[in-house]
N, C-alpha and C positions, 0 to 999 in steps of 0.2 A: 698705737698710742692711745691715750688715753688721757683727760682731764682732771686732777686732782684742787682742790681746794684745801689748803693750807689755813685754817680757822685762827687767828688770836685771839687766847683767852685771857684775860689776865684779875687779878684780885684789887681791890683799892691798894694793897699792902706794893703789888707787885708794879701796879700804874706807878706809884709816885715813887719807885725804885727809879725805871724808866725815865721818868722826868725829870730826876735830880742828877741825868744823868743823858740828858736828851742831846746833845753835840754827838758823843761818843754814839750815840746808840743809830744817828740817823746818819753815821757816816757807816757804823759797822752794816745798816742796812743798805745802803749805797751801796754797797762792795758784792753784799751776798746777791743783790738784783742783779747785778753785771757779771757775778759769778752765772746768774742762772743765762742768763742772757748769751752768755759766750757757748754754755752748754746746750742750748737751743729747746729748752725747758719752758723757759717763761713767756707768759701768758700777760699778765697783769697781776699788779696789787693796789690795794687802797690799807689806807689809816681810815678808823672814826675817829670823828670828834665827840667834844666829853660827854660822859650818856646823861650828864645832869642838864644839857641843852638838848635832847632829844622828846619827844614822846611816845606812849603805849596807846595803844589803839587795843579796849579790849572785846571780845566777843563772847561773852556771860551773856547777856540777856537776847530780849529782841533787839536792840540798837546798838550799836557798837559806842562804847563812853573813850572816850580820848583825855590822856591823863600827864601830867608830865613825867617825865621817863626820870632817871632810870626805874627800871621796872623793880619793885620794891625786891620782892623774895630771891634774885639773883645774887647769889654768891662769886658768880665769874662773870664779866661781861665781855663778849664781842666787841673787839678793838680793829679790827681790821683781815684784807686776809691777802693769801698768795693765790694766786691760779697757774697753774704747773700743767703742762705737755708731757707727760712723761710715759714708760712702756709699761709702769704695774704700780702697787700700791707698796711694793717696796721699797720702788726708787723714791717716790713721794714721801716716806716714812724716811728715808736716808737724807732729803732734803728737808724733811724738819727738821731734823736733828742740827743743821747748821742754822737754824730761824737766830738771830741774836734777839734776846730775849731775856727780860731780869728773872730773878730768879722766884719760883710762885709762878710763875705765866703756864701756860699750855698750849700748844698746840694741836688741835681738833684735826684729823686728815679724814672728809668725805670725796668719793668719785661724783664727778658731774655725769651725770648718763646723756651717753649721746644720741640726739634726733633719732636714728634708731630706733628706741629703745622709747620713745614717746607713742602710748596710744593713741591710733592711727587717725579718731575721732578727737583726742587733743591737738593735731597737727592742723587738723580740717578747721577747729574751732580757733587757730590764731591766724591759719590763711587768713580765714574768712574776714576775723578782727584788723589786719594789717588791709587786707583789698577796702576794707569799708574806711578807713581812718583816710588811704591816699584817697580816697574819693570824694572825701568830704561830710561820708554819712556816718550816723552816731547808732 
């Protein structure tokens, strides 16, 4: 098995599809969770909130400038996602396909690599970070 993430993309056009339309939409997601759920699939999901309450952090110069979001030149935003259990990149493609979803939306399907699959010096570097944090040291 394998980790799949379930991206939502959607456009302003396709957002306030979604919200003129928000009862229907968070019951038909209710269902398709408990669909995954029962199939023994699901992982977790979150929603964002709106990307005009958000900010960009960005890293052009020496400093990083912090900006209020949304981040201007994006055409689709990151609204939320799925995280999926499942055996390929099939069945995760087969589970988007049921995402309920206004129309304009996308759905993004990347695999999560697993621990495995983390260079072995990246592993050593979050031990270390997680032993130092329950110890107290910074």
């Amino acid at each position: 098995m394998a980790q799949y993430m379930l991206i939502m993309r959607g456009t302003d056009e396709s957002n306030a599809a979604m919200m003129a339309n928000i009862d229907e939409m968070m019951t038909a997601t209710r269902v398709f969770i408990e669909d995954m759920a029962k199939a023994g699939v699901y992982v977790g999901a979150e929603g964002l909130d709106d990307p005009g309450k958000g900010v960009v952090v960005h890293f052009d110069g020496e400093a990083p400038v912090v900006t209020d979001g949304p981040y201007g030149e994006t055409k689709e935003l990151f609204g939320g996602f799925f995280l999926l259990d499942v055996a390929s990149k099939q069945e995760a493609v087969e589970w988007a396909k049921r995402v309920p979803a206004a129309p304009g939306s996308k759905i993004e399907i990347r695999r999560v690599p697993g621990e495995d699959e983390v260079p072995e010096q990246s592993g050593e570097f979050v031990k270390e970070g997680a032993s130092r944090e329950s110890s107290g040291q910074s």
